[in-house]
C-alpha positions in Angstrom: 72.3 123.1 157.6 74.2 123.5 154.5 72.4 121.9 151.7 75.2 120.1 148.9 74.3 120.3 145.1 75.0 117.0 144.0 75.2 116.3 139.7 74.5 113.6 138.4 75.2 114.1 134.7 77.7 112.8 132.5 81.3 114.7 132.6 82.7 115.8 129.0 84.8 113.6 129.1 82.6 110.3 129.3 80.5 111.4 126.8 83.1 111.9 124.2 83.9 108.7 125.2 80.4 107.1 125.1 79.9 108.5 121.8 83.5 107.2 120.7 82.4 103.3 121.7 79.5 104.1 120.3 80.9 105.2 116.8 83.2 101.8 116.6 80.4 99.8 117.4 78.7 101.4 114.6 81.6 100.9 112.4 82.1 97.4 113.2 78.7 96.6 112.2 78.7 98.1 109.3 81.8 96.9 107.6 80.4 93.4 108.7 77.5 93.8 107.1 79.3 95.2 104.3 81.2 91.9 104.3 78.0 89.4 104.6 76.3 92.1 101.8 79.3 91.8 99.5 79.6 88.2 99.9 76.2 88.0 98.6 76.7 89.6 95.7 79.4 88.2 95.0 77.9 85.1 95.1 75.0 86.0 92.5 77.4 87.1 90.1 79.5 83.9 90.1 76.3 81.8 90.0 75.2 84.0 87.2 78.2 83.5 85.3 78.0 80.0 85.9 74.7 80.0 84.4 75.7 82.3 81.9 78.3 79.5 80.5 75.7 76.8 80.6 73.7 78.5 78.5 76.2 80.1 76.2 77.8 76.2 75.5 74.0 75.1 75.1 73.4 77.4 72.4 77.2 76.5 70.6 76.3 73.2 70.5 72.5 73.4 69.9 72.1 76.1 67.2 73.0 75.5 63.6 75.7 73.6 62.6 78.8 75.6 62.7 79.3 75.4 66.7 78.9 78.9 67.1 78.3 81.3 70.2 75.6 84.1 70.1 77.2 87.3 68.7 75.5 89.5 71.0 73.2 89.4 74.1 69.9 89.7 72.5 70.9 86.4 70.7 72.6 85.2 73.4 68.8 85.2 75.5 70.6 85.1 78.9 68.8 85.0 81.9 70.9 87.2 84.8 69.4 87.6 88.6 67.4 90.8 89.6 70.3 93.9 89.9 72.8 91.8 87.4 73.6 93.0 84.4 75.8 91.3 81.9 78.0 92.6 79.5 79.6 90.6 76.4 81.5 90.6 73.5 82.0 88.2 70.9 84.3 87.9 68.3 83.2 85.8 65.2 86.4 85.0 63.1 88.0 83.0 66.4 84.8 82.4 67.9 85.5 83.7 71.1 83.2 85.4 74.2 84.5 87.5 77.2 81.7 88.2 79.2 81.8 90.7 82.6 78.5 90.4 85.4 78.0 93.2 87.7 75.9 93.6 90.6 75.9 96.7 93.0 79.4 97.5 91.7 80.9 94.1 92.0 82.1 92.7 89.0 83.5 89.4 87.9 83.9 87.5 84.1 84.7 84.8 82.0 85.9 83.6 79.1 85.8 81.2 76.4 89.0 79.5 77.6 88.7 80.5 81.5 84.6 79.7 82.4 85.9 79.8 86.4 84.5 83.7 87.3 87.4 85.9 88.3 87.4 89.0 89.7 87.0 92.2 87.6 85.4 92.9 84.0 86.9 92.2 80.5 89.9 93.7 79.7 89.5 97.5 78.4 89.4 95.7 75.1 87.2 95.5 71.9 86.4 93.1 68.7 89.5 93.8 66.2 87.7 94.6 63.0 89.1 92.9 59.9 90.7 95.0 57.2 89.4 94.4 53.6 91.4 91.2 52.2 92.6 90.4 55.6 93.6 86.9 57.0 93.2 85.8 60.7 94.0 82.0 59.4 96.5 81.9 61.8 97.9 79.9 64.9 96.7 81.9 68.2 95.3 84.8 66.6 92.4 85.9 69.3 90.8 88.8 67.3 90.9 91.7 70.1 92.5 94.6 70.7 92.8 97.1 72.8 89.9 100.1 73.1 92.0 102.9 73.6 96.1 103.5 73.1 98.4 105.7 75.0 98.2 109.6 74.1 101.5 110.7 74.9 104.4 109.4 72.7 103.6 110.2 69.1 101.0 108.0 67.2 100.3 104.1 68.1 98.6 101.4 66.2 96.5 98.5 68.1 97.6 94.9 67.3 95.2 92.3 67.3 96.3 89.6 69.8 98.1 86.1 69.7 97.7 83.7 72.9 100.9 81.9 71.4 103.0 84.8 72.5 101.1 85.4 75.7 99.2 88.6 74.2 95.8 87.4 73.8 94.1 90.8 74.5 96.7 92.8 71.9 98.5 95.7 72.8 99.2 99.2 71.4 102.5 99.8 69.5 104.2 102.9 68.3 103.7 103.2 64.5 106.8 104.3 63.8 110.5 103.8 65.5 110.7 106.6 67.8 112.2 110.2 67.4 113.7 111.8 70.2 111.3 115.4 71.0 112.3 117.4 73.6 113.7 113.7 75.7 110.1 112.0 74.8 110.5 108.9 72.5 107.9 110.3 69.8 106.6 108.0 67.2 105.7 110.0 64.0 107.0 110.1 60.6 109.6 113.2 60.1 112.9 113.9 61.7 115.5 111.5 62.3 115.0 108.7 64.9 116.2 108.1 67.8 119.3 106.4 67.5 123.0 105.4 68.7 121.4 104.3 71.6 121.8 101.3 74.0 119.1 98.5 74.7 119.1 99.6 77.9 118.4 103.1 77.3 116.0 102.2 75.1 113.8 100.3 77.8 114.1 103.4 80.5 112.9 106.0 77.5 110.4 103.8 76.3 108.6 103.3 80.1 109.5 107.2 80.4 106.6 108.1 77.6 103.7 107.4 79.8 104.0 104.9 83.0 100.4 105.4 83.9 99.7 103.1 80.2 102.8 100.7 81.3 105.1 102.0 78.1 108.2 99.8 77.7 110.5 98.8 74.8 108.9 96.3 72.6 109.0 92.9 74.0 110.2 89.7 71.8 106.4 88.6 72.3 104.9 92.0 71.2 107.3 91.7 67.5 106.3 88.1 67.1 102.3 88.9 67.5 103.1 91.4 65.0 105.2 89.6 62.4 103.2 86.4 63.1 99.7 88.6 61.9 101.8 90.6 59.0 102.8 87.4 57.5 99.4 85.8 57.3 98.0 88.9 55.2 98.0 88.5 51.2 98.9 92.4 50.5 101.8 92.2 52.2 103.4 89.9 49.7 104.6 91.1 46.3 102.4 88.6 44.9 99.5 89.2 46.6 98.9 85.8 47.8 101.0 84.4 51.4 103.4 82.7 50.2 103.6 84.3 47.1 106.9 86.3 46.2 108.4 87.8 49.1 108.0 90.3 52.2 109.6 93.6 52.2 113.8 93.5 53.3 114.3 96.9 52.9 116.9 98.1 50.5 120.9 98.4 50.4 121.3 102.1 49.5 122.4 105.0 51.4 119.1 107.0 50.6 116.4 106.1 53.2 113.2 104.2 52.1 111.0 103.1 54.1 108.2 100.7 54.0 104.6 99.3 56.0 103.4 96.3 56.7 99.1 96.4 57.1 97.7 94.0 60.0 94.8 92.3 59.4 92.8 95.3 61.0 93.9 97.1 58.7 96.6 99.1 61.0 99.8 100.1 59.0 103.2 99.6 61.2 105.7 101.4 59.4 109.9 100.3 59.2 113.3 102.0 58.8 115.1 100.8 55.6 118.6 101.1 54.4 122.5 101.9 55.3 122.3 106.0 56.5 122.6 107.0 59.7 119.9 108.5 61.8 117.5 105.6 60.8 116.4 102.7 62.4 117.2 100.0 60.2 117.5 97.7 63.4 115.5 97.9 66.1 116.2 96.8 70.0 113.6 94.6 71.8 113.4 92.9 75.7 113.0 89.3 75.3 111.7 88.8 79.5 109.9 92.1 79.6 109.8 95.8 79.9 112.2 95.9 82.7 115.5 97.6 81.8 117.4 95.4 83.7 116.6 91.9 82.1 116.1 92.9 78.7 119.2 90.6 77.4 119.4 88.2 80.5 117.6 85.3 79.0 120.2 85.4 76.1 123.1 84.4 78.7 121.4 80.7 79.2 120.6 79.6 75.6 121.1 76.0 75.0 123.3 74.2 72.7 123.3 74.8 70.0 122.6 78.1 69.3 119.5 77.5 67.1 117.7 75.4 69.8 117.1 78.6 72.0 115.2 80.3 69.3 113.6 76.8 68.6 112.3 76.6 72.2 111.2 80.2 72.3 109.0 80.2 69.2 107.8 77.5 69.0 105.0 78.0 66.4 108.3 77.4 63.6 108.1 74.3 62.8 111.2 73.4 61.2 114.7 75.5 60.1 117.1 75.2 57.2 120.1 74.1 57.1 122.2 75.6 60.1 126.2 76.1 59.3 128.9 77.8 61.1 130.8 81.2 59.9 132.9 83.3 61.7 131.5 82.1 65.0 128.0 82.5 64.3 124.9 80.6 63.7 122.8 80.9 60.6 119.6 79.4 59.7 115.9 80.3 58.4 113.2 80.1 60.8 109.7 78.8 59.2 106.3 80.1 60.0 104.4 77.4 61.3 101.5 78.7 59.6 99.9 75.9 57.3 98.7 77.9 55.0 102.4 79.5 54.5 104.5 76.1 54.6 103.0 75.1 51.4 104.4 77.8 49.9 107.4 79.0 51.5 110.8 76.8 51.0 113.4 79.2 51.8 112.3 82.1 54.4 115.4 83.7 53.8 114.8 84.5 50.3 111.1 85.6 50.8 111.5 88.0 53.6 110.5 86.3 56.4 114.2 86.3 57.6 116.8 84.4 59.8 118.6 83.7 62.8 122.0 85.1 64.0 123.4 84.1 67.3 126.7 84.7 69.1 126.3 82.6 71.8 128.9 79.7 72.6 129.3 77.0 74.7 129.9 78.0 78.1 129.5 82.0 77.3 127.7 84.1 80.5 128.2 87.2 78.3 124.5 88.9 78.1 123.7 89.0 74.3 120.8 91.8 73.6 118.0 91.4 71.2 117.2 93.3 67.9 115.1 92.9 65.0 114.4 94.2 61.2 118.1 94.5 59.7 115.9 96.4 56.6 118.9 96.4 54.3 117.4 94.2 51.7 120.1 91.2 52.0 119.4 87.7 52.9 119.7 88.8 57.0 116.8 90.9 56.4 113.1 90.0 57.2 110.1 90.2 59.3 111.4 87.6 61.5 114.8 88.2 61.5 116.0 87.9 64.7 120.1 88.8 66.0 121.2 88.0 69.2 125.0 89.4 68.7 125.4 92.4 70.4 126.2 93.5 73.9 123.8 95.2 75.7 125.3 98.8 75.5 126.3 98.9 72.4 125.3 101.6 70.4 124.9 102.4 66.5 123.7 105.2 64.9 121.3 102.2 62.5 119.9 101.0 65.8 117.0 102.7 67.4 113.7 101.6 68.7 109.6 101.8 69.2 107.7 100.9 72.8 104.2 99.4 73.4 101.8 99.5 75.8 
């Protein structure tokens, strides 16, 4: 009789398998209980910050007189669950808190204006510090800035932010129009800028210096956060007071001179003045954003008239001067709505605070681009000087520009 060896064992095959089912099992379990574990922590940090705003508003409200939040934790006394840890900053001249709760790597905040937790911390952002002399008695001005700037592109400045203009965190902003080094729009302050160039060519070299730090061509937000904060500081006037004397216009000569204008962190942005070639005396800017491609759009639907686009867009002026006609376009002089500065100022034109210029007509779809400055030291010229006259690619060797980030 032949005896048969029978085996009973798995094949290769079904074990690979076997241990296959097992491994998504395994998986499946733990990203579940990944989920449920994450949704609990998720759920402590929200009820923190809920607590968190309770207790922030009770101490406003219940400490001194002057409606003031804590200006830092250990005054602040807050009281997050075991493996929460908070993180806040405060800053004192808007009376503002951002404050970010993390648990196990989950983190949400909130805000003085938003107290509903979102995901994420505060921005990469810090308390702008206020330069000797400086004002922030302004409309919007939030008081941060960004921590850090971009490192490619020359040398930036940070600008304290403005929830007017939709830039309540600030931005970064190259100190001086840019230069063209080796193809990189460099802000420094030698060499002749980069010039004779088109607004859109301005907005695809501005993105080019570093698109990791979103780089693009100034928006019309970004100059109106800066003029807006320039304006509301007493050494930037002649006489040392807002309101007093004027702002710099630049000058009329052929021989460049240019100027700054000191933020009131103390940060200098500097401008292109006079008639030569080779410097920016104007400078391009994107009124919808740092695309390249609607940088002058908005310009082809301005109301009538003329003035009444720049009315709705900014509408922290209060009031304009008379507007009149000449040679097809629109003149008048935007006010700062600023209290403190419509006591003083009468006519903006005259004090370097500037004007409107506007081709648009009636029935026009031509795209009208944006630029700024016109630091020739006539009536045209001032910090809020705005032209909307010019094609899109049209180019002049007075016309360059600067990015942000």
């Amino acid at each position: 009789m032949i005896r048969k060896n029978i085996n009973n064992g798995f094949t290769l095959v079904e074990l690979i398998i076997v241990i296959v089912v097992i491994a998504i099992l395994a998986a499946i379990t733990i990203v579940a209980y990944n989920g449920v574990s994450n949704k609990a922590k998720v759920a402590v940090v929200q009820n923190d910050l809920s607590s968190a705003t309770t207790q922030l508003e009770q101490y406003k409200t219940t400490t001194g007189t002057s409606e003031q939040y804590p200006p830092d934790l250990g005054t602040a006394n807050l009281s997050p669950s075991g493996g929460t840890t908070f993180q806040y900053s405060y800053n004192s001249s808007a009376n503002t808190y951002c404050l970010t709760a993390t648990n196990s790597g989950i983190s949400y905040s909130i805000t003085t204006t938003n107290k509903t937790p979102v995901s994420g911390g505060c921005p990469g952002t810090e308390t702008a510090p206020l330069a000797s002399g400086g004002s922030t008695a302004f409309s919007g001005y939030s008081g941060v800035e960004p921590s850090t700037c971009p490192t490619n592109g020359g040398s930036w400045i940070k600008v304290p932010g403005n929830s007017l203009y939709n830039k309540p965190n600030g931005f970064c902003v190259q100190q001086y129009a840019a230069v063209n080094v080796s193809g990189v729009a460099t802000s420094q302050n030698t060499g002749n800028k980069w010039t004779a160039v088109t607004q859109p060519v301005a907005a695809t070299t501005a993105a080019a210096i570093d698109p990791s730090s979103n780089t693009h061509l100034i928006t019309e937000d970004e100059w109106m956060t800066i003029a807006t904060d320039a304006a509301a500081q007493p050494g930037n006037w002649s006489g040392l007071s807002v309101g007093n004397g004027s702002l710099p216009t630049g000058n009329a000569t052929s021989a460049h001179g240019g100027f700054y204008l000191t933020l009131s962190n103390g940060q200098k942005i500097y401008f292109d003045t006079g008639n030569s070639s080779y410097y920016a005396a104007y400078e391009w800017t994107c009124y919808t954003g740092p695309s390249a491609n609607n940088c002058g759009l908005a310009a082809q639907s301005q109301p009538i008239p003329a003035n009444a686009y720049y009315t709705d867009q900014f509408g922290t002026f209060t009031s304009y001067g008379a507007f009149t006609t000449a040679s097809g376009y629109y003149y008048g002089d935007p006010r700062y709505a600023n209290s403190a500065l419509g006591a003083y100022v009468n006519s903006s034109r005259t004090a370097g605070l500037g004007y409107l210029r506007s081709s648009y007509a009636s029935g026009s779809s031509t795209v009208y681009a944006f630029y700024r400055g016109a630091w020739t030291g006539a009536n045209s010229s001032g910090l809020f000087t705005l032209y909307i006259n010019t094609l899109q690619n049209y180019s002049h060797a007075q016309y360059g520009f600067r990015a942000a980030s």
